[in-house]
N, C-alpha and C positions, 0 to 999 in steps of 0.2 A: 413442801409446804404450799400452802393457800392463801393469796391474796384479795382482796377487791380492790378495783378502782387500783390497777397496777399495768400499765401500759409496758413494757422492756423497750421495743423499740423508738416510741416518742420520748423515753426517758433518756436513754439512748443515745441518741442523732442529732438532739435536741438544742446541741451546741454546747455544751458543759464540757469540763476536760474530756471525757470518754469519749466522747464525739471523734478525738485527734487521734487516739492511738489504741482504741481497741475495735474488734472483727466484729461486725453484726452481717448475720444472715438469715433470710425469710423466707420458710419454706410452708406453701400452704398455713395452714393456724400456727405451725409450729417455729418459734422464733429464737434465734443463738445468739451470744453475745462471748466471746472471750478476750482476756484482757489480763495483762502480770499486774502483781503486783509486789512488794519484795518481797515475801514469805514466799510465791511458786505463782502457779496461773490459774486465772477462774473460768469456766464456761457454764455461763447459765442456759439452761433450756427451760422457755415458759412455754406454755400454750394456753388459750382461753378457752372456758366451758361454763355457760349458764352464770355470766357475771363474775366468775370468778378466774384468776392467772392461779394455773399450779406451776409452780415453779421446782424443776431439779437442779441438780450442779455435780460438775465436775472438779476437779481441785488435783491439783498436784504441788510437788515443790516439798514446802516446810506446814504447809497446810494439811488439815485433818478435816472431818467430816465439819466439828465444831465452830474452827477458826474458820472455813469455805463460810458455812452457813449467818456464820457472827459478819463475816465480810462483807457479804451481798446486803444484809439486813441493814448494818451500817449504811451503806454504802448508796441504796437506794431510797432508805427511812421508808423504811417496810411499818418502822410502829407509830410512826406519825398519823395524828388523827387525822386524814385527808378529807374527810365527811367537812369537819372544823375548819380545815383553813380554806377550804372553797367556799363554806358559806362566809367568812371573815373577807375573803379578798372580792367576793362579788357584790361587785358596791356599784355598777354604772353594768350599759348595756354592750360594752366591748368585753369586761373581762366576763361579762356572764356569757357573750357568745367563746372565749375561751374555754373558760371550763366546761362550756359541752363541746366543744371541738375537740379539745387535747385533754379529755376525761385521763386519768391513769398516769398523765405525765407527774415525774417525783423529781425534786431538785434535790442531786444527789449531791453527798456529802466527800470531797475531794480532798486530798494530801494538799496542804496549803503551798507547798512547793509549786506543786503541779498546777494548781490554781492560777499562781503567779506568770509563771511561763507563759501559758497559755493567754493569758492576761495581756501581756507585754507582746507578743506574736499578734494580737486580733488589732491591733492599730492598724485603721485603713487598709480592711480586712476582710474573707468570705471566708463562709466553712471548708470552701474546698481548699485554697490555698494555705487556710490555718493547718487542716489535717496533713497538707503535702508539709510542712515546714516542719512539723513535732515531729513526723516520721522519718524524715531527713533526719532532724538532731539526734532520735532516740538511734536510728542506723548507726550515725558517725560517732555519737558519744555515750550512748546507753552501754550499760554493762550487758553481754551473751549470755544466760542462763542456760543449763538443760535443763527443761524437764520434760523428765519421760523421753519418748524418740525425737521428740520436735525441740526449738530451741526458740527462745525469745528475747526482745531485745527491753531493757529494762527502761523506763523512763530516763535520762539525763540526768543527773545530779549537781546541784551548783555548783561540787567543788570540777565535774567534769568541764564544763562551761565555762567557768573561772580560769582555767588554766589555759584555753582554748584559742589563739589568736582569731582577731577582728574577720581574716582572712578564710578560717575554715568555719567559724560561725555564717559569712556570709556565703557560703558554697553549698549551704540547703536551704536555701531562697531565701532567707531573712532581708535580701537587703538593705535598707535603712535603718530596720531594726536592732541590726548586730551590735553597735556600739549598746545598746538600749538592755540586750539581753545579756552582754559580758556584763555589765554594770551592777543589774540585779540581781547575775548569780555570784560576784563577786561580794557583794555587801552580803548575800544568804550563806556563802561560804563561811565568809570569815567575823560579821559583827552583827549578825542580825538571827534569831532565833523565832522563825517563823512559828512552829510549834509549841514554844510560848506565848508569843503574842495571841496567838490562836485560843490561849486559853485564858487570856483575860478579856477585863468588860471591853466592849466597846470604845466607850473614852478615852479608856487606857491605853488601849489598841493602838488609836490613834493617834495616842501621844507619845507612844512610844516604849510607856513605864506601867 
């Protein structure tokens, strides 16, 4: 498929969850990105030509051509009207020198779990040490997948976390954090249903109901 105004790597790197625990690599124009998700594992390969990113993919796992392609679309809001919201957010002479800086950048759309995590890790916090700390946890607590010859290590799950003492939470550098992150994935385990609140308004969201 074919994109405009579709960046992979600013979208990428960018500091959003994917930032922490998925592989990007840049070779000449052509740019990789791969990354599990629970269905199997995604690798995108974009390259740019005359304004436009064609973008292929790889997919393994429980994934098909369909669900791969449905993924990434999701995933990066491929059908967002990005023309729309650049002229919408360009209201002063900072975010206008943005959008011509980071043209293509898409704030991509995240497992609310994941979200959260990552959220609660960036407290007095850099991207490097964000990415070393999720990949620590996904190491120690992530589920091992195969797929295909290679194998990968699954995002962390709250009920992983939750179970997990202060002591080994804090032995992939969370330090301070670790009370912070048993907490949160203990309330996502057991009384909090992120992907519903995800699916109400905002107010409600907020309030809980």
């Amino acid at each position: 498929m074919e994109v405009m105004d579709f960046d992979l790597g600013l979208s990428a790197m960018s500091g959003q969850p994917l930032t922490f625990y998925s592989e990007y690599q840049k070779s000449g124009r052509e740019e990789r990105l791969t990354y599990p998700t629970q269905k199997g594992k995604i690798t995108i390969i974009a390259s740019k030509k005359e304004g436009l990113t064609k973008i292929d993919y790889n997919y393994s796992g429980e994934h098909n051509s369909a669900s791969a392609r449905r993924e990434i679309t999701e995933r990066f809001a491929l059908k967002d009207d990005i023309h729309g919201i650049y002229k919408r957010i360009n209201t002063d002479s900072f975010m206008g020198q943005a959008v011509t800086e980071l043209n293509g950048l898409r704030v991509t759309k995240n497992d609310p779990w994941e979200t959260t995590l990552c959220f609660v890790i960036s407290q007095f916090n850099n991207i490097k040490r964000i990415r070393g700390i999720v990949r620590n946890l996904s190491q120690k607590f992530g589920e091992e997948r195969e797929f295909g010859e290679s194998s990968m290590r699954l995002f962390p799950t709250p009920e992983a976390l939750a179970s997990a003492s202060l002591s080994e939470i804090r032995s992939c550098g969370t330090g301070f954090r670790d009370k912070y992150i048993k907490k949160v994935a203990t309330e996502c385990a057991s009384k909090v249903d992120l992907d519903e609140l995800n699916d109400l308004e905002y107010d409600k969201a907020k309030r809980g109901s």
